[in-house]
C-alpha positions in Angstrom: 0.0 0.0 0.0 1.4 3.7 -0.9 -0.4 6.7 0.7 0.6 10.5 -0.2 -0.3 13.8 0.8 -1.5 15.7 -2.0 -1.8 19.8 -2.1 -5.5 20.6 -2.9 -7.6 23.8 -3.1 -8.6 23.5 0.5 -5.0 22.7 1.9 -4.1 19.1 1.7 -5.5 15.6 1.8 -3.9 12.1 2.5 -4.2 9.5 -0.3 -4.4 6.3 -0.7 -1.8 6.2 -4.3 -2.7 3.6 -6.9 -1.1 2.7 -10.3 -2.5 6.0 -12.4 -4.6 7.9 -9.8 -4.3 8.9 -5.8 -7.5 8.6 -4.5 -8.4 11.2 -1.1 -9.2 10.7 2.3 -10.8 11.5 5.0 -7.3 13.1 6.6 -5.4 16.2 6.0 -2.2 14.7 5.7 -0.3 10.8 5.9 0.9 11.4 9.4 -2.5 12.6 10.3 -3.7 8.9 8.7 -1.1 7.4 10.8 -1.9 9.1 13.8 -5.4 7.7 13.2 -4.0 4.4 13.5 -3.7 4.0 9.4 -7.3 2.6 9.1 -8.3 1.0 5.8 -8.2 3.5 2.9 -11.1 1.9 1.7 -13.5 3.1 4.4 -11.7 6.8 4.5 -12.6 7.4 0.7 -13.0 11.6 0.4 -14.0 12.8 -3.2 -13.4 11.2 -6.6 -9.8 10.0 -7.4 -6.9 12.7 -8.5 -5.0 11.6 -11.6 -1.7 11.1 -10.6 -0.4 13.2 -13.7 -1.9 15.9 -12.0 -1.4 14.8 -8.7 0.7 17.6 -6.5 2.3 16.2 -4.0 3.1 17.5 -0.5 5.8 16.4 1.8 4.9 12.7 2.4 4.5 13.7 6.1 4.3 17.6 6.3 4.8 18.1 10.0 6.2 15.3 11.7 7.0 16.3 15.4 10.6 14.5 14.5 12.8 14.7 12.2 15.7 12.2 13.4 19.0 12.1 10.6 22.0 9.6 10.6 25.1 10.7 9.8 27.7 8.2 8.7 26.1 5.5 8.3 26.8 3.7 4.9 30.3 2.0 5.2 31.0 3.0 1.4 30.6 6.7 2.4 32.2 6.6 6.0 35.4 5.5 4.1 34.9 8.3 1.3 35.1 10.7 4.2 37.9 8.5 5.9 36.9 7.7 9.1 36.4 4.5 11.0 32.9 3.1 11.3 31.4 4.2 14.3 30.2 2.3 17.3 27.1 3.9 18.1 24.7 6.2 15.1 25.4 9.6 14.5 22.7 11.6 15.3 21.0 15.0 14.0 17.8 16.7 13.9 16.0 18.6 11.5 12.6 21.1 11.3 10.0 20.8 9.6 10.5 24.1 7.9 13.4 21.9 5.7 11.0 19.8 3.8 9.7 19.8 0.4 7.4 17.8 -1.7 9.3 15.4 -3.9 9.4 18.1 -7.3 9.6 21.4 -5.3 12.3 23.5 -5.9 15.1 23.2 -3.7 15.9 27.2 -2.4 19.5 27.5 -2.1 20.7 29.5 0.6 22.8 32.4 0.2 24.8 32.2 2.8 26.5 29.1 1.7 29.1 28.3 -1.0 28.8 24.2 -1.1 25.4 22.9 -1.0 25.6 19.1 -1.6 23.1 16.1 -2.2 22.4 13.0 0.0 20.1 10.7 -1.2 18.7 9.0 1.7 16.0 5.9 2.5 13.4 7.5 4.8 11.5 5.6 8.0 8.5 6.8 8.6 6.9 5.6 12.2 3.5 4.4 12.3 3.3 3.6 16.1 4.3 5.3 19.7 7.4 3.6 20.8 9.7 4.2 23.6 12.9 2.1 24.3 11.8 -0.4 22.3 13.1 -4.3 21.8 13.4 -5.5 18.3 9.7 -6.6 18.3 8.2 -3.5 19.2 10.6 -1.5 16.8 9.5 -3.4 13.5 6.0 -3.1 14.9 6.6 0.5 15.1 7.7 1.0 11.3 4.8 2.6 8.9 7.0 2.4 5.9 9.6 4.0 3.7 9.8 7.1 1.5 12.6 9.1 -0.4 14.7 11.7 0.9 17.4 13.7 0.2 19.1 15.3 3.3 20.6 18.7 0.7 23.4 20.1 3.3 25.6 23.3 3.3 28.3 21.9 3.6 30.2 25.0 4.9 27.9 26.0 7.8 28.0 22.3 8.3 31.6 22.4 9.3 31.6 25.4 11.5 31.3 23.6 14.7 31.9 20.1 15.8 27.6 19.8 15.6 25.9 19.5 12.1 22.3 21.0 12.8 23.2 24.3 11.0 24.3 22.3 7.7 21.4 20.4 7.9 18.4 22.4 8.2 18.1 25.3 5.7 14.5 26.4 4.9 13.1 24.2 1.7 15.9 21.7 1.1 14.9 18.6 2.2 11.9 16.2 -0.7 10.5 14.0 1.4 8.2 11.5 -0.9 6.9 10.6 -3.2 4.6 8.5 -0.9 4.7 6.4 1.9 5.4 2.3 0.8 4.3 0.4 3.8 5.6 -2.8 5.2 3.6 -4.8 2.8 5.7 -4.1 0.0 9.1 -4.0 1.3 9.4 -5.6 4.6 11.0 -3.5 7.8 14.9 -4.4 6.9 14.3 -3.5 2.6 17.1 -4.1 0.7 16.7 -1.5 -2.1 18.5 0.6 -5.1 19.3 4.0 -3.9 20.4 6.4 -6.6 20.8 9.9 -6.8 21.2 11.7 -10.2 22.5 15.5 -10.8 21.7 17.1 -14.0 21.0 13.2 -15.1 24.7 12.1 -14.1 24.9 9.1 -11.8 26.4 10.6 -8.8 25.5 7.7 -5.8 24.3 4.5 -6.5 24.0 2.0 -3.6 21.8 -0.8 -1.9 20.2 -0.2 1.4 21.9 -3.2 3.0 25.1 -1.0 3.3 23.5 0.6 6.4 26.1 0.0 9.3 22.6 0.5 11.1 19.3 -0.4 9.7 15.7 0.8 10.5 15.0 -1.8 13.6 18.6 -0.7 14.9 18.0 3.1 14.7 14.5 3.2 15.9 15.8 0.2 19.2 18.9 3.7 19.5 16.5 6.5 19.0 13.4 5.5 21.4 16.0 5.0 24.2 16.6 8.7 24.1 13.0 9.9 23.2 9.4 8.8 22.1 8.7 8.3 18.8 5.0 8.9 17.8 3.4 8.1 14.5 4.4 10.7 11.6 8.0 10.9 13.3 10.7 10.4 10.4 13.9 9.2 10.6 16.5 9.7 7.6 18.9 7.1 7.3 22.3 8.5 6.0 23.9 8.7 2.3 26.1 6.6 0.4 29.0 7.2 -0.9 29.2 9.8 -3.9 28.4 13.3 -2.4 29.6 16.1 -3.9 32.1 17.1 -0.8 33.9 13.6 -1.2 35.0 14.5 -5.2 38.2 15.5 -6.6 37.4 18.5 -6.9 34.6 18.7 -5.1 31.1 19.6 -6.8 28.5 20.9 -5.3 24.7 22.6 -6.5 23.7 25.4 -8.1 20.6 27.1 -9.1 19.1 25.0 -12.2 20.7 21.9 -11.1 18.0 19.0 -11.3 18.5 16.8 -8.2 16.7 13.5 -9.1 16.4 10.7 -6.0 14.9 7.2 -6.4 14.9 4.3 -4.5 13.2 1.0 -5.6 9.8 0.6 -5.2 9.6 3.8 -3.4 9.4 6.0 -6.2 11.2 9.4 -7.0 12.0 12.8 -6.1 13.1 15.5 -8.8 13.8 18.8 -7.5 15.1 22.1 -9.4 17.7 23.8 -7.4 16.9 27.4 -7.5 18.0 30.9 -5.9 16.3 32.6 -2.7 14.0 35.3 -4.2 15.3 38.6 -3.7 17.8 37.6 -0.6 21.4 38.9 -1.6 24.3 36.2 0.1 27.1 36.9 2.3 28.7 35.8 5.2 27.1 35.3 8.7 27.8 38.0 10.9 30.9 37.2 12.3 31.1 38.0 16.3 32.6 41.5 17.3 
């Protein structure tokens, strides 16, 4: 089953996604569905079926009340950045102001020189869990979606902490749709690849993870609750443009493309901020 959030004339709608229409219900948004406890699309029917050609697509989750990121976490990537692999995940947060739908434009800040990709699997949580065994945390996985975790790589590298890098208004597609359990399974072994202006740039499988989604979610409920709608994004293979001789990163017009198997794509033009000049951040007196 796939379920999206589509953009209507009243605000937004979840929807149950099918192979050439999206179909509304009865809830404003996917994590509002899963709140609900994900009843059966079929009795949440709202209004005729959208064409998914003219389908537009929301954030898969629009406000989760977590956004949980994994740094370092594919072993190809962690040695492409030369470091050992870790012992515990490397954690980060983003807001919610970061996300996109999965062909918004991506606004590139001003105030940064190196904006790169990460293509990333997404887990999206379908139940409340807290320090959870490895029973409750596959119980607690809704399903999967596409991500792509765009960072500035300079602000990034300020401090020894990553949340400014991370987090810039608009930069993060989160979709298509969510692809639950009943297509992939909580430990999916899929295709990752992430294309810039239609050049292969990362291609890996998602048994790379050093940890997978049972793992994270086990690590993350022991430090806080996890309700349904919460996201967590996985980490990036190997391929960014800050691990290239010399390195590459975007620039406005630069088609970011995302896709993961059987989760579907994201295809996001990079564009400038609208009328905000760049510069440094004020530097301290």
């Amino acid at each position: 089953m796939r379920i999206g959030t589509l953009r209507t004339g009243a605000g937004t709608s979840a929807a149950l996604i099918g192979a050439d229409t999206a179909q509304p219900l009865a809830f404003p948004d996917a994590g509002a569905w899963l709140a609900a406890g994900g009843p059966e699309p079929g009795t949440a029917a709202s209004g005729p079926p959208v064409p998914l050609a003219e389908a537009d697509f929301a954030p898969v989750i629009p406000r989760p009340s977590k956004i949980v990121c994994v740094g370092l976490n594919y072993r190809e990537h962690i040695k492409e950045m030369g470091r050992e692999l870790p012992e515990y995940p490397t954690l980060f947060a983003k807001f919610t102001e970061a996300l996109l739908g999965p062909t918004d434009d991506i606004v590139l800040p001003p105030e940064s020189t190196s904006v790169d990709w990460e293509g990333e699997l997404a887990v999206v949580i379908g139940a409340r869990v807290r320090r959870a065994d490895e029973t409750a945390a596959r119980t607690a996985i809704a399903g999967f979606t596409v991500s792509n975790d765009i960072s500035a790589r300079d602000f990034q590298r300020r401090t020894p902490q990553w949340l400014q890098g991370k987090t810039f208004d608009s930069t993060t597609p989160l979709g298509p749709w969510l692809a639950t359990l009943d297509e992939v399974g909580p430990e999916p072994a899929l295709q990752l690849t992430c294309r810039i202006d239609g050049q292969l740039k990362q291609e890996a499988n998602t048994r790379d993870l050093v940890f997978g989604p049972v793992q994270l979610i086990r690590y993350i409920s022991a430090i806080t609750t996890l309700n349904p709608g919460d996201v967590i994004l996985t980490g990036t293979p190997g391929g960014v443009g800050d691990g290239r001789t010399p390195r590459e990163y975007l620039n406005p017009g630069t088609l970011v493309e995302t896709t993961i198997d059987s989760l579907g794509s994201t295809a996001n033009r990079c564009v400038a901020a609208p009328g905000v000049p760049g510069g440094d951040f004020p530097q301290k007196d």
